[in-house]
N, C-alpha and C positions, 0 to 999 in steps of 0.2 A: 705727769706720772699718775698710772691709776691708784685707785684708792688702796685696793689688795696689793699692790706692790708697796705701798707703801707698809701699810699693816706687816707684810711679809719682811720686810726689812728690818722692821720694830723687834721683828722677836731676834736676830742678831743679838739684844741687851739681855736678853734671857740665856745665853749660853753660859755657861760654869766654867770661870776661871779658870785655864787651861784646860777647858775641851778645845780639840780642833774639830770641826765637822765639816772641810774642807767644802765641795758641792751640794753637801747637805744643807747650808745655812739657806735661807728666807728661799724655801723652793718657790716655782711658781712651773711647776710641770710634774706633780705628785704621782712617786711610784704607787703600784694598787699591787703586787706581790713581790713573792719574797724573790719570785725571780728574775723581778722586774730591775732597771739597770738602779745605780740613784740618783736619787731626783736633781733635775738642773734647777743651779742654785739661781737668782735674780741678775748678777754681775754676769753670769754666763749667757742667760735670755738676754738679755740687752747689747751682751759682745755680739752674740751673734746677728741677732737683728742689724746689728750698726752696720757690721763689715758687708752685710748683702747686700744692704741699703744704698749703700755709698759705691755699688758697682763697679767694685776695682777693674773688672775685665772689658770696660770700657777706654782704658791708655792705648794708647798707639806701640808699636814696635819701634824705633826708630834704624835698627843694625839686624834685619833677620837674617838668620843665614840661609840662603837661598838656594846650596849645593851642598855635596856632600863633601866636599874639601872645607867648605866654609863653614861647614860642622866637626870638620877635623881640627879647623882652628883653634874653633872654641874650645875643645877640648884641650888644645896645647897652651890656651893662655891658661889653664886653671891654677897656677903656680903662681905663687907671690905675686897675690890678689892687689891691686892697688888703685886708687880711685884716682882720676887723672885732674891734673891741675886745673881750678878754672878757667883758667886760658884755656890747653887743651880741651874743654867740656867746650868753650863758646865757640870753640871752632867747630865744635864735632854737631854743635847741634844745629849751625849755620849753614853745613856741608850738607846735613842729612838729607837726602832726595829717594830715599827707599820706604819711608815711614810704610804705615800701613796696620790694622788693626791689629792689637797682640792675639796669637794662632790659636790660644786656651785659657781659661780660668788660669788665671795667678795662684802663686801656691803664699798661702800667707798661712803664719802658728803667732797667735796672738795671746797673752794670757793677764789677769787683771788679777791680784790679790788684795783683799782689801783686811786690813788692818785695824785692833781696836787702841783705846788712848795709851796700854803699853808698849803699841808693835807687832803686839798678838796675831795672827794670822785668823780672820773669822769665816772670812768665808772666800771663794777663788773662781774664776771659769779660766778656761782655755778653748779656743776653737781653733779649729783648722780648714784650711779652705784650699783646694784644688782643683784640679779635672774631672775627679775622683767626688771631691766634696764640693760642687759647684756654688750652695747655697750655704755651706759651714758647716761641720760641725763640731758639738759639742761632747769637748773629752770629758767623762766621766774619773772624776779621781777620788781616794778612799778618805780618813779623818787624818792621815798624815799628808795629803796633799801629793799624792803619788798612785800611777796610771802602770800597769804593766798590760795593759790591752790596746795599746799601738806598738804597730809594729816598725820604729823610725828607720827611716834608710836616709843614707850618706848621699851629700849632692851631688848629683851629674851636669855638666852646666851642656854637653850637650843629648844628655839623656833628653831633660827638661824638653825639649824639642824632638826629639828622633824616637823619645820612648812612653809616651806622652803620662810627664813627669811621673812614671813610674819608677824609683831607686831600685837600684840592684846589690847593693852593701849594707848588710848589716850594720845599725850602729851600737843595738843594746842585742846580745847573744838572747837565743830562748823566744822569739815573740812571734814563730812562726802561726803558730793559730791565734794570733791579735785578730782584733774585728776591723781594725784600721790599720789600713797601711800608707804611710807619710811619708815624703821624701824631704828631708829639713831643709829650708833654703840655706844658704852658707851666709855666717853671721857676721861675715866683711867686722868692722873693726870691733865694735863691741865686743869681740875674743879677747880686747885689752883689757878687760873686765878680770878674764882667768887667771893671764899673764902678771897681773898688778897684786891679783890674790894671792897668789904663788909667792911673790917677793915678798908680803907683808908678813907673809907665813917663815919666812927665812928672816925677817926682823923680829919676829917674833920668841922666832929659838935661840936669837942673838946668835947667829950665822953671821949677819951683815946687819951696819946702822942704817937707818937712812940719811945720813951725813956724812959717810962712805962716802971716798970715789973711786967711781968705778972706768979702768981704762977700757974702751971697747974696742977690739984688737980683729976684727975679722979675717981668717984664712980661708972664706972663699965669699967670692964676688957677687953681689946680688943689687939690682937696682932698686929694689924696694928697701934696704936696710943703709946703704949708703957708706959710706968708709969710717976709719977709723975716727972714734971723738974720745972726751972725758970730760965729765962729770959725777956731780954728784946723783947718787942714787935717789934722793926725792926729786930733784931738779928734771930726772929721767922722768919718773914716776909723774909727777907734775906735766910736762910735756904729753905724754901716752895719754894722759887721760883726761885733760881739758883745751888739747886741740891737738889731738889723736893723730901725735908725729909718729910716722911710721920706725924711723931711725933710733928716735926712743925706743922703742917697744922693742925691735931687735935687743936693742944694749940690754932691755932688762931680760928678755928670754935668754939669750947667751949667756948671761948670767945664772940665770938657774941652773942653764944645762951646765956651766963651771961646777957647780954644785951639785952638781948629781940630782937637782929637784926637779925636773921633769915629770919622771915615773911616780914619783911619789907624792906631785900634786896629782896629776889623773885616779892615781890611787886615793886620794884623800876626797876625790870628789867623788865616786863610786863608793867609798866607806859612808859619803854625807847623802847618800843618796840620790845625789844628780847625774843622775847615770849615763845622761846626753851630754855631759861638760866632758871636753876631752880635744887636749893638744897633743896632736898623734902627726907623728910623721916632718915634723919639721929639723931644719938643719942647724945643731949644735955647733956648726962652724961659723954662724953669724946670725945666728935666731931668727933666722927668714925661711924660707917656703911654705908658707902659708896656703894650704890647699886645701880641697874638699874634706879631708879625715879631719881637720880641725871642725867639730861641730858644737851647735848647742843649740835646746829648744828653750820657748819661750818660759814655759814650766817649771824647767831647774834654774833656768837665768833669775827669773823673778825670785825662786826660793832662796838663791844664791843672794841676789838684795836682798831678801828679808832677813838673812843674817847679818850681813852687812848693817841694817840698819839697827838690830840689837834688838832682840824683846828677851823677856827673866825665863829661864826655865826652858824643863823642854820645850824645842818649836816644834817638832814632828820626831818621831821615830823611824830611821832607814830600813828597809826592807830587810839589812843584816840582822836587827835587832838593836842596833846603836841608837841612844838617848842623842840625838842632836842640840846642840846649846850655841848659842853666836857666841858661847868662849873658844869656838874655834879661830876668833881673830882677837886678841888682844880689843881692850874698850880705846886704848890710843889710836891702836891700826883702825878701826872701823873708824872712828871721827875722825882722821887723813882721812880714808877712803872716801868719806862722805863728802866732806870738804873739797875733796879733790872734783868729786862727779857735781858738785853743786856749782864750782867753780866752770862749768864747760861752756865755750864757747859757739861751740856750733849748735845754734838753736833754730832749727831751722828741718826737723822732723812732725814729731808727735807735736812739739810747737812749735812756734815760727816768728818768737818775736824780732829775731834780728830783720826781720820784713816788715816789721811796726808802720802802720798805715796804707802799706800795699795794697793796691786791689788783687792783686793774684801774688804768693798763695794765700789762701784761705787762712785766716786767725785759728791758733791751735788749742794747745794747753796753755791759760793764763799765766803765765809765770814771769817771775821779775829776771831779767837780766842782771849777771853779774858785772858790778861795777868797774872791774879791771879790764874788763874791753871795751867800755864806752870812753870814744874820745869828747874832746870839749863840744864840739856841733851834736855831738848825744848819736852816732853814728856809731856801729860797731866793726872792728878791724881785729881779725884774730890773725897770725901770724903772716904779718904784712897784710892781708887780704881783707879789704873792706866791702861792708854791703851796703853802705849808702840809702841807710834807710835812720832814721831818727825814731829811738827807740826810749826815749823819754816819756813819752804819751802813756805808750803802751806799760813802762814800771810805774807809774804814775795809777795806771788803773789794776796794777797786776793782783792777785788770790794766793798766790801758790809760789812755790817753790818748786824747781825740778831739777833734781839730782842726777845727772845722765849720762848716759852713751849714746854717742850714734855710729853707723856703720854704713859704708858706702862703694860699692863696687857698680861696672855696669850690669850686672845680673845680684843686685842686694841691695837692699834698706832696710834697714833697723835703725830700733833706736832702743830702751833700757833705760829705766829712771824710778826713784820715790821721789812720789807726791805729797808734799805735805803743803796745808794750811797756811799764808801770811797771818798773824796776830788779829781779829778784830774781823776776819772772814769767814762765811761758811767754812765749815771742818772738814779737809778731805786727809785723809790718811792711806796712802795707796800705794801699789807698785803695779805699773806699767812696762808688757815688754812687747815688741813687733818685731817678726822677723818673715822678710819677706822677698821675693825675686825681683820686683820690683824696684831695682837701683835704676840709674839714670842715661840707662839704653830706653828705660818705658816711660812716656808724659803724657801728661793729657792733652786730650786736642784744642782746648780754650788755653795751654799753655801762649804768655807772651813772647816775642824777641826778645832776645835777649839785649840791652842795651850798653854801648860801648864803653868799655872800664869797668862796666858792674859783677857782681858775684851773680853768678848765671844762679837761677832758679834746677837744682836738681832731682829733685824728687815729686813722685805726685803728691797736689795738693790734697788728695783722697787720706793722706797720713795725718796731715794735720786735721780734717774734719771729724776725723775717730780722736783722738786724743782731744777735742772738746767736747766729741757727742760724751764720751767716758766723764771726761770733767764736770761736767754739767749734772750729768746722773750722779756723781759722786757727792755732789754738794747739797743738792737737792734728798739724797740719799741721808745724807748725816742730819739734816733738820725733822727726818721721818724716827731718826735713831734717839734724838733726843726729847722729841714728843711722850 
């Protein structure tokens, strides 16, 4: 780290107790007038740098569509999105004989907010990366940590291809003279994020316990939501969000829509000022079709953690005027919620320790693996589904904690998580979000076979080396803050 990064980072402990100066903290690209944009903040130069660095538009294609039927397709699968079993993946990527380099820049929205010892939000970046933005860039956002100079469009999965990723749908009204125009990758599961927020907000009003049980009774048919079950409503909630059953996540949406909360979570996220958070267009008959109007960027996702995660006071102000406060979630709901994304199984994004000694992929974000998937050989098995990797080593050396989501379709990866510090380790206090086109149609070409019985390697390894280049900086970061 240079020295002036470092120094630039330092003044972060000079900000006044509830300022936000969102892209303004530790510049290191100083505006010279008043009409100049404001200044990118340190987290932001470094996001960007990493994501160029790391040459995402180096993966392969593995399924391009080659005709225009076969971009008709695409488009007809865009409906109750669903990531296919690993079985089905190890076949598909055993089968694959079309590979060939991907046709354009990857569309990736990445955003990093970093947090002080109360939760505080100090400082942010966001970048965006396309066809459009080949080498990143960097969103400019105000002291409440909010941008209305993109202009976000809704995903095409075969625009992305035919219209070279240029969106054609509005997602936020008003931004036709944006400086930037973005088409959000679709945030495959990590939307359980919304759906979970929703319920907790309906345990909240004492609408429903989460020791409810809840029958799920679907009246119409959908292979991504699965038939009728029961249970209880944490047990749901539990399932959705620390090994991202699709079936869950039906039962708890249908549930909302039982309840009339649909509209009135999308409204509650437009009043909180996440203006890209919005579960639009899905079917109240079984809480399935999950399509492209389901969006979210990485910017409100993160902001959305940082309530989640709790800090005193106001955290920003919405565009409305509204005081935001994380007593929009009960302090019980937010430690479930945390608990629940701490408790996630699939780690194998931004980190990858369920791959604990692998040479491919890549080592990610340090973080300890939760104990309830580790079996006795120290192997992790999340519902049924083992990776055969001994991840003992790897909690043995771990830093961090990471509270997460991941999401995965073949045209999506994401992931979503706060980072925080192990006891007795560098100090990192963060939220981490990526959302990108890059699910597991695209790999890299030093990808291995996949080997018989194993959980096939899905994602590029390019995800986990940004979630330690971030880690790294972060840690490094906090011993500049306490100097």
């Amino acid at each position: 780290m240079h020295i002036s990064r470092i120094c630039n980072r330092g003044l972060v402990g000079l900000v006044a107790a509830g300022a936000l100066l969102g892209s303004a903290v530790a510049p290191t690209r100083a505006a010279h007038a008043d009409t100049d944009p404001p200044p990118i903040s340190a987290i932001a130069d470094k996001l960007q740098q990493t994501m160029d660095g790391l040459k995402f538009q180096e993966v392969i294609d593995t399924d391009p569509p080659t005709t225009a039927a076969a971009a008709r397709t695409l488009k007809a699968n865009s409906v109750d999105k669903d990531a296919k079993t690993p079985e089905q993946r190890a076949k598909t990527y055993a089968a694959a004989a079309g590979d060939q380099p991907i046709s354009q820049q990857p569309q990736l929205d990445a955003t990093v907010i970093e947090l002080d010892q109360n939760n505080r939000p100090i400082s942010s970046g966001t970048v965006l990366m396309s066809p459009q933005y080949p080498h990143g860039k960097v969103v400019s956002v105000d002291k409440n940590l909010h941008t209305s100079d993109v202009r976000w469009r809704q995903w095409d999965d075969a625009g992305w291809y035919t219209n070279h990723a240029q969106g054609t749908i509005d997602v936020v009204p008003g931004r036709e003279n944006a400086s930037t125009d973005f088409m959000l990758p679709y945030p495959a599961s990590v939307l359980k994020l919304m759906i979970n927020f929703g319920v907790l907000r309906l345990v909240d009003k004492g609408v429903i316990k989460l020791d409810d049980t809840y029958a799920y009774n679907p009246t119409a048919t959908s292979s991504l939501c699965g038939g009728a079950t029961s249970n209880t409503i944490r047990n749901y909630v539990d399932d959705s969000l620390t090994w991202s059953s699709n079936p869950a996540s039906c039962a708890l949406l249908k549930m909302l829509w039982d309840h009339d909360a649909v509209n009135d979570l999308n409204q509650t996220f437009q009043d909180l000022g996440l203006e890209t958070l919005q579960v639009k267009e899905t079917n109240p008959a079984n809480g399935g079709h999950w399509s492209n109007p389901v969006t979210m960027s990485s910017l409100d996702t993160a902001k959305l953690l940082t309530l989640i995660n709790g800090a005193p006071g106001t955290v920003w102000t919405a565009p409305n005027g509204q005081a935001v406060t994380s007593d929009v979630l009960s302090p019980s709901s937010r430690e479930f919620f945390k608990k629940e994304l701490g408790d996630q199984g699939m780690n194998d994004v931004l980190s990858t320790t369920d791959w604990c000694g692998a040479d491919y992929p890549a080592p990610g974000i340090p973080q300890v693996t939760p104990s309830r998937w580790i079996a006795a050989d120290g192997t992790v098995t999340v519902d049924g589904d083992a990776y055969a990797h001994d991840v003992r080593p790897c909690n043995d050396k771990a830093e961090v904690t990471f509270a997460h989501k991941t999401g995965l379709v073949n045209n999506s990866g994401s992931d979503a998580g706060i980072v925080k510090s192990l006891p007795g380790k560098n100090g990192r206090n963060y939220i981490i979000v990526i959302f990108s086109n890059l699910g597991d149609q695209y790999q890299d070409p030093n990808r291995p076979p996949t080997q018989p019985a194993a959980h096939p390697v899905a994602y590029s390894e390019k995800y986990a080396k940004l979630g330690l280049a971030i880690d790294q900086y972060e840690s490094t970061g906090y011993l500049a803050r306490k100097r």
